[in-house]
DRENPA-773567 format. One line per 10 residues: number of its first residue (from 1); their letters; for each residue x, y, z of C-alpha. Coordinates in steps of 0.25 Angstrom, whole numbers, always signed. Layout:
residues N
NUM> A> X,Y,Z | ...
This chain:
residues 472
1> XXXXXXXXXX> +298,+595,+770 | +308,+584,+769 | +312,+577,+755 | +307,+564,+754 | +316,+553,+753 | +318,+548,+736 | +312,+535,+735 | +326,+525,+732 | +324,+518,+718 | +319,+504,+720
11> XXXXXXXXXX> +329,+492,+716 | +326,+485,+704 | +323,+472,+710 | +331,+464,+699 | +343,+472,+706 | +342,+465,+719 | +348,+452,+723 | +341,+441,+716 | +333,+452,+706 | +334,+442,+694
21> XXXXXXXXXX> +320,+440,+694 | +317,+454,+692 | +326,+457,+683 | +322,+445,+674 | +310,+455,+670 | +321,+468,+666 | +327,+458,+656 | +313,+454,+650 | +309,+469,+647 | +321,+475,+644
31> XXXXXXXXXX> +326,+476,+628 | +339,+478,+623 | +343,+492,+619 | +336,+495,+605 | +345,+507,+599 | +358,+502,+604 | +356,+485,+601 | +348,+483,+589 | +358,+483,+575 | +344,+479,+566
41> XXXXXXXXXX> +342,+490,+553 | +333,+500,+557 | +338,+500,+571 | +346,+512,+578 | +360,+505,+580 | +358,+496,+570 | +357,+509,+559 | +367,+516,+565 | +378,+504,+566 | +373,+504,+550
51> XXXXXXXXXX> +379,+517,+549 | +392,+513,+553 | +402,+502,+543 | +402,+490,+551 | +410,+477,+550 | +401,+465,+545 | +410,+454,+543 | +426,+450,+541 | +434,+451,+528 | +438,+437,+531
61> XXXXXXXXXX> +423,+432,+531 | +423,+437,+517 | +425,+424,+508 | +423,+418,+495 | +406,+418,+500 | +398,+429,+508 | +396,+430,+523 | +384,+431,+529 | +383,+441,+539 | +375,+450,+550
71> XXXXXXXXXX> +377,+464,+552 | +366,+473,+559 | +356,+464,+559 | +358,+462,+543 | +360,+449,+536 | +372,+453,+527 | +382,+446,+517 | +397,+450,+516 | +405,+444,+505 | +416,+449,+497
81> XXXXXXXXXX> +415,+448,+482 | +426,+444,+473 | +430,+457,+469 | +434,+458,+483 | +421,+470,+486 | +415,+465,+500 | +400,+466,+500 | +390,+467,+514 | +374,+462,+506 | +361,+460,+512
91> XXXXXXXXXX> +361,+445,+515 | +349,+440,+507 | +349,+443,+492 | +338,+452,+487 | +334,+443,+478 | +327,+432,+486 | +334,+432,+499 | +346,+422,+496 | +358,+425,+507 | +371,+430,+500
101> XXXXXXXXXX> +378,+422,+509 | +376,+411,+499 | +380,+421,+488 | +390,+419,+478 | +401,+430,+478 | +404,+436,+466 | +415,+444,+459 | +406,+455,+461 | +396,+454,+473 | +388,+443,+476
111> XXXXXXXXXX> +379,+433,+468 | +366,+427,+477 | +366,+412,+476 | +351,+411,+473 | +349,+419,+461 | +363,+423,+458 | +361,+438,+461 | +374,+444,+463 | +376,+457,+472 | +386,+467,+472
121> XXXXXXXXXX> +393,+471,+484 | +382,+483,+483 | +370,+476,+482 | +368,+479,+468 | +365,+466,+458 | +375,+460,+449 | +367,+451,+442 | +352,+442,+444 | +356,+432,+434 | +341,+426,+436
131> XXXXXXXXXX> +335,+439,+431 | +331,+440,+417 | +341,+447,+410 | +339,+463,+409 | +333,+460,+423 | +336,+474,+429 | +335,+466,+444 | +348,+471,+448 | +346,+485,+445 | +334,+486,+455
141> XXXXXXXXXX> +341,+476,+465 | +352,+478,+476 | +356,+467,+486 | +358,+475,+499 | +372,+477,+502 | +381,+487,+513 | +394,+493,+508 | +406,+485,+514 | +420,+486,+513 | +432,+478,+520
151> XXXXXXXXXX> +443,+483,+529 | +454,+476,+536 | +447,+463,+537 | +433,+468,+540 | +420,+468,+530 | +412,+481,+534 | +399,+485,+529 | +390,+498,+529 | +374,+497,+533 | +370,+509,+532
161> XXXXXXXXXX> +364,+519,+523 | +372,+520,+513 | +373,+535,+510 | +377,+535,+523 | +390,+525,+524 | +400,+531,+532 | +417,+530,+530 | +422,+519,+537 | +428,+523,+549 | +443,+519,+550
171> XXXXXXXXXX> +451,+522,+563 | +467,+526,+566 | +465,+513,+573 | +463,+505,+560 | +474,+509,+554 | +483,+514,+564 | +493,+511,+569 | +502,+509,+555 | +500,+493,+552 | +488,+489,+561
181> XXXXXXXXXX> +481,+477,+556 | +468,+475,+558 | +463,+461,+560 | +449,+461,+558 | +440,+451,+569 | +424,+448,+571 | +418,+443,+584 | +404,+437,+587 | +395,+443,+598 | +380,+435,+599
191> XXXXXXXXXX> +375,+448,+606 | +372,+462,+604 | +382,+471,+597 | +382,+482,+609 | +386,+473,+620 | +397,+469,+612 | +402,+483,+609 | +400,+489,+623 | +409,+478,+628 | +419,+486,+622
201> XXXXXXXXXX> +417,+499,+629 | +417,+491,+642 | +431,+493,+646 | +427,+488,+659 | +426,+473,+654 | +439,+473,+650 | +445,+472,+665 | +433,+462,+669 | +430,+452,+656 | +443,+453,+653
211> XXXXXXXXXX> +452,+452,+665 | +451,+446,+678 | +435,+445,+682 | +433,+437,+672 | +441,+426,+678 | +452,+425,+691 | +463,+433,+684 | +468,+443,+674 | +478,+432,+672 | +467,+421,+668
221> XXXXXXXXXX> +457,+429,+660 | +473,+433,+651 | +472,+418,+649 | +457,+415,+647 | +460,+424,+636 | +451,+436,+638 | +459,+446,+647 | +464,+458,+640 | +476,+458,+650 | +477,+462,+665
231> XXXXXXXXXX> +479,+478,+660 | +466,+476,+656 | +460,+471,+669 | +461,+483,+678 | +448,+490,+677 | +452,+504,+669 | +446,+517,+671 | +437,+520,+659 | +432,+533,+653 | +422,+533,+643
241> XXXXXXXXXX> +421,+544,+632 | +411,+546,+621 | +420,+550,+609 | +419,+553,+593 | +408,+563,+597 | +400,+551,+604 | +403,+543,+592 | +412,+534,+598 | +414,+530,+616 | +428,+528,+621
251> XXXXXXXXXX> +433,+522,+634 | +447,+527,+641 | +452,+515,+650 | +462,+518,+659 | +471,+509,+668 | +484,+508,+676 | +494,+499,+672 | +502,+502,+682 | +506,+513,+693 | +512,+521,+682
261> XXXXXXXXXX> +504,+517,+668 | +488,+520,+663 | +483,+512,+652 | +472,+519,+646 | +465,+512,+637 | +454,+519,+626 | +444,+512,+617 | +433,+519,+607 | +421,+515,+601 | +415,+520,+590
271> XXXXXXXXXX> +400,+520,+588 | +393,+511,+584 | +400,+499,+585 | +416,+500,+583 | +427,+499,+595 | +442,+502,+595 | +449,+495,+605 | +463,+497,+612 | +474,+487,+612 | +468,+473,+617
281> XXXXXXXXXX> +483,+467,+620 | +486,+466,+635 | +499,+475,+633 | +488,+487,+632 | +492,+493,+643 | +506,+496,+642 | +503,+501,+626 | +507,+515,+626 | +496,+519,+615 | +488,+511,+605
291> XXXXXXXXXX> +475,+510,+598 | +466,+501,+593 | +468,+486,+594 | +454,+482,+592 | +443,+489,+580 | +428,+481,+582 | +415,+484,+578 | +403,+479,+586 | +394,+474,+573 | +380,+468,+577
301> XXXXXXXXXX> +376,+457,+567 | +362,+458,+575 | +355,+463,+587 | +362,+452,+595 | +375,+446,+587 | +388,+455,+585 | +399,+454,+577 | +412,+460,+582 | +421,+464,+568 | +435,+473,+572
311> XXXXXXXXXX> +450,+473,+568 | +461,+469,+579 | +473,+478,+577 | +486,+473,+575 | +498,+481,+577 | +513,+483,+585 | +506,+495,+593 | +494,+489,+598 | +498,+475,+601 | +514,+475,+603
321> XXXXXXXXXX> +513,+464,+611 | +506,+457,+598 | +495,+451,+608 | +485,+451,+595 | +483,+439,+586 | +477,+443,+571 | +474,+426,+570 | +465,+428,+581 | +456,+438,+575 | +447,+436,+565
331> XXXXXXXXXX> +431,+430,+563 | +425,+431,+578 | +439,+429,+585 | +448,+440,+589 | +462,+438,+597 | +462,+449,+608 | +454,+441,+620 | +444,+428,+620 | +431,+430,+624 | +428,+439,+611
341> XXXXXXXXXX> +420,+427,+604 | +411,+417,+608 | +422,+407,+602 | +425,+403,+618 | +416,+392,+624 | +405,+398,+635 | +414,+391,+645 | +426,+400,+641 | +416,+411,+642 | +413,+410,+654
351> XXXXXXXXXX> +426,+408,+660 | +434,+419,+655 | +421,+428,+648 | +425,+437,+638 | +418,+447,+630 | +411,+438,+623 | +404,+432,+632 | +402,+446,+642 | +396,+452,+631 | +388,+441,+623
361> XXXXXXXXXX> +383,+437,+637 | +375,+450,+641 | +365,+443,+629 | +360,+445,+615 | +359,+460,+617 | +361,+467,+630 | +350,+473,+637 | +356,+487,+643 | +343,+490,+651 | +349,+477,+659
371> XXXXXXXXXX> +359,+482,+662 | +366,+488,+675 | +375,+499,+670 | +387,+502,+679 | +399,+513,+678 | +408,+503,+669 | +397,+505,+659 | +397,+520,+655 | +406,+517,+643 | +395,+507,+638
381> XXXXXXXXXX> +382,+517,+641 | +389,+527,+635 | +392,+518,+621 | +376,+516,+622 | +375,+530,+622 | +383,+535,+612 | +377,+522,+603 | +363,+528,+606 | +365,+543,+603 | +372,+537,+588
391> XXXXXXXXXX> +361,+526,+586 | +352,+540,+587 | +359,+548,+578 | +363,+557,+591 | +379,+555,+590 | +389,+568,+585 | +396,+569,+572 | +410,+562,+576 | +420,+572,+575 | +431,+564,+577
401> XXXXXXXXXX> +430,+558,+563 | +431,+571,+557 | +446,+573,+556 | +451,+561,+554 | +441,+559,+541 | +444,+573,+536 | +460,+568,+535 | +454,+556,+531 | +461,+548,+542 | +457,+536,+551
411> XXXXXXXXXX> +447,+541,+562 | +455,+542,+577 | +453,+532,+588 | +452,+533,+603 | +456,+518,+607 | +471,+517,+613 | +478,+511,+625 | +487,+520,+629 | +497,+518,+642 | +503,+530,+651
421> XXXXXXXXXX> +512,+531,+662 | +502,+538,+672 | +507,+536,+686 | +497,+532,+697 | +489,+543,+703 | +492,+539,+718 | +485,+551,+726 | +471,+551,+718 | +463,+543,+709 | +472,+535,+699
431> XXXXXXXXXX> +457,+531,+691 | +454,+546,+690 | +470,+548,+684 | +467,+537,+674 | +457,+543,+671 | +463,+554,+667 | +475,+549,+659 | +463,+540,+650 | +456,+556,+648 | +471,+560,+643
441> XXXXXXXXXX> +471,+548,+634 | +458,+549,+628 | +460,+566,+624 | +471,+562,+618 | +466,+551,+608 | +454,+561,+606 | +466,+571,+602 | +469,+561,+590 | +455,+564,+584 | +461,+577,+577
451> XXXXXXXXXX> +475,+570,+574 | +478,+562,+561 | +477,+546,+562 | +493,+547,+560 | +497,+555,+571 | +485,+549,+582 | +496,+541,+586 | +506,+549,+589 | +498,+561,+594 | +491,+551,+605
461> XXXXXXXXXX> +504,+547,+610 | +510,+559,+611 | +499,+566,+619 | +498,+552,+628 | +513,+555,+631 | +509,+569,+637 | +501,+561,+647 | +511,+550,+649 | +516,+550,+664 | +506,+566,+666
471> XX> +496,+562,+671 | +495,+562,+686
């Protein structure tokens, strides 16, 4: 009796030539992921990113009245006090409704221009100078409020429960190397917060956006202003790694500067929402070994509106060359590469996109189920993932906190770019050898999760000179 033949899977019509018209009815019906793009309270993402200390504004927004402003889907006020405590309050006074961003700011906390209530940064009640006096209002009463705190030019804020507040995670990065300044920066994304973060596990980009299929040359997109150099611009070969016990996703990015050098190039993310990023200068690849140029959290002010809060890193090591500008950095600007803002004119955009416009142009909030996934997207499937099993409560203890915390030292970071003399592999596959060399790298920065944060360093270079010029 013979097999009969399987029935082939019929073509979606909207993936034939001219299909528009069919697909115009996928793009009615289908919704934007649930778990993953909704920040509101009470939704999946949004309590988890609440469990997590995120940044809500700027020191430097901080002035002599408070500043309004939009965080998970919350309207919030941020001022700091003239005692100098920074306080993060529920917008509308619980009184009557009146927004504190037409508060008066007080020695201590914050008095409400309508009835002269005045808040501490806790939400407790100072004084209701219209109640009769004895009135035991402010006993009964709190304003709501989110512990905050300042560091290195950045307001961040806790929304959580508060019995559950976590320690603020600090990185070697952050502190490391000895005199690193960090310049703090916001950008502005009208568009969902995922699409904005995934950008940056899509290594891929870098060679296209930013390099020379975006316009004629490597040479004009360096003079458009939003090519990260031509080491950038050859396509890498990229590993993705799932790391902090699924906690976190790393990519390796490995490519030849020459017949002789590998530049491999490692950049972590940290659930939910932070990324530390290698050197943006163009003299990356031929830096022996450095770390973090770049710290950014991904912050939805709302469903469909982001806002981009990080440090640039300042020092010899990572930026010799001095390519960096701190003048450049600061309320939605940032001095690495245009195309970061909307500052540019659409006809700018369209001439030499940036990430700006590739990422604010896939729409309010990017419809995955439109989506046509392909091999350069495992790293952003995987983040899904990872986002997915943590929103459900299904990720692992991270492990790789432990020891560092118990020393009580600054947590260890994957990010680096590191350059090796690695001859060409002329009689096989010199991908596969890259490869290789980019597994090497990467067991050798997991290595430093046991080391203390004075010795990372050291120890990685070290054990990167036992591959130098080895690997065949």
């Amino acid at each position: 009796m013979s097999t009969p033949e399987p029935k082939a899977t019929p073509i979606h019509p909207g993936r034939r030539p001219y299909g528009a018209y069919y697909r115009r009815m996928d793009r009615l019906t289908t919704e934007p992921d649930p778990e993953l793009t909704r920040v509101g309270p009470g939704t999946p993402m949004g309590e988890y990113m609440r469990r997590h200390w995120q940044p809500v504004c700027l020191s430097q927004e901080l002035t002599e009245v408070p500043k309004a402003i939009r965080i998970l889907g919350e309207n919030l006020v941020a001022f700091r006090d003239r005692g100098g405590r920074v306080g993060v309050l529920e917008r509308h006074c619980v009184h009557r409704g009146t927004s504190l961003e037409f508060g008066i700011i007080q020695q201590r906390g914050i008095r409400c221009c309508y009835h002269g209530w005045q808040f501490d940064v806790d939400g407790s009640i100072l004084e209701t100078p219209c109640e009769p006096p004895g009135s035991r209002m402010k006993d009964n009463v709190f304003q709501g409020a989110y512990p905050a705190f300042e560091r290195d030019g950045i307001v961040f804020a806790y929304m959580g429960p508060p019995d559950e507040k976590p320690d603020f995670d600090v990185y070697d990065g952050m502190v490391l190397p000895e005199g690193t300044k960090l310049v703090p920066f916001s950008n502005i994304y009208p568009c969902n917060w995922l699409q904005v973060h995934e950008n940056l596990i899509d290594h891929f980009h870098s060679a296209a956006l930013h390099n020379n299929m975006t316009v004629d040359s490597v040479d004009a997109a360096i003079r458009a202003g939003t090519s990260l150099g031509a080491g950038f611009a050859r396509l890498p070969v990229i590993q993705w790694i799932a790391t902090r016990d699924g906690n976190g996703i790393a990519f390796t990015a490995a490519r030849r500067v020459s017949d002789e050098k590998v530049w491999i190039r490692m950049t972590e993310i940290q659930l939910p929402n932070l990324i530390q990023i290698a050197s943006v200068a163009p003299s990356a690849a031929e830096l022996r070994h450095t770390t973090v140029s770049m710290t950014r959290w991904q912050v939805p002010a709302d469903d469909e509106n982001t806002m981009v809060f990080g440090w640039r890193h300042f020092n010899d090591e990572i930026d010799p060359a001095h390519f960096g500008r701190e003048e450049a950095c600061g309320i939605d600007k940032i001095d690495f590469l245009d195309g970061q803002t909307g500052n540019r004119s659409y006809l700018e955009g369209q001439r030499a996109p940036g990430d700006f416009e590739a990422i604010t142009s896939q729409g309010a909030i990017t419809v995955h189920g439109l989506e046509t996934p392909a091999r350069s997207d495992v790293g952003v499937y995987m983040c899904r993932n990872l986002l997915r099993q943590a929103v459900r409560g299904n990720a692992a203890h991270d492990s790789t906190r432990d020891a560092a915390r118990r020393r009580g030292e600054p947590l260890p970071v994957y990010t680096s770019d590191s350059v090796l003399n690695i001859p060409r592999r002329v009689d096989g596959d010199d991908d596969e050898l890259l490869a290789e060399v980019a597994a090497k790298v990467f067991a050798i920065m997991k290595e430093c999760d046991q080391v203390p944060s004075a010795e990372r360093k050291a120890h990685a270079k070290r054990k990167l000179d036992e591959i130098d010029g080895g690997v065949r």
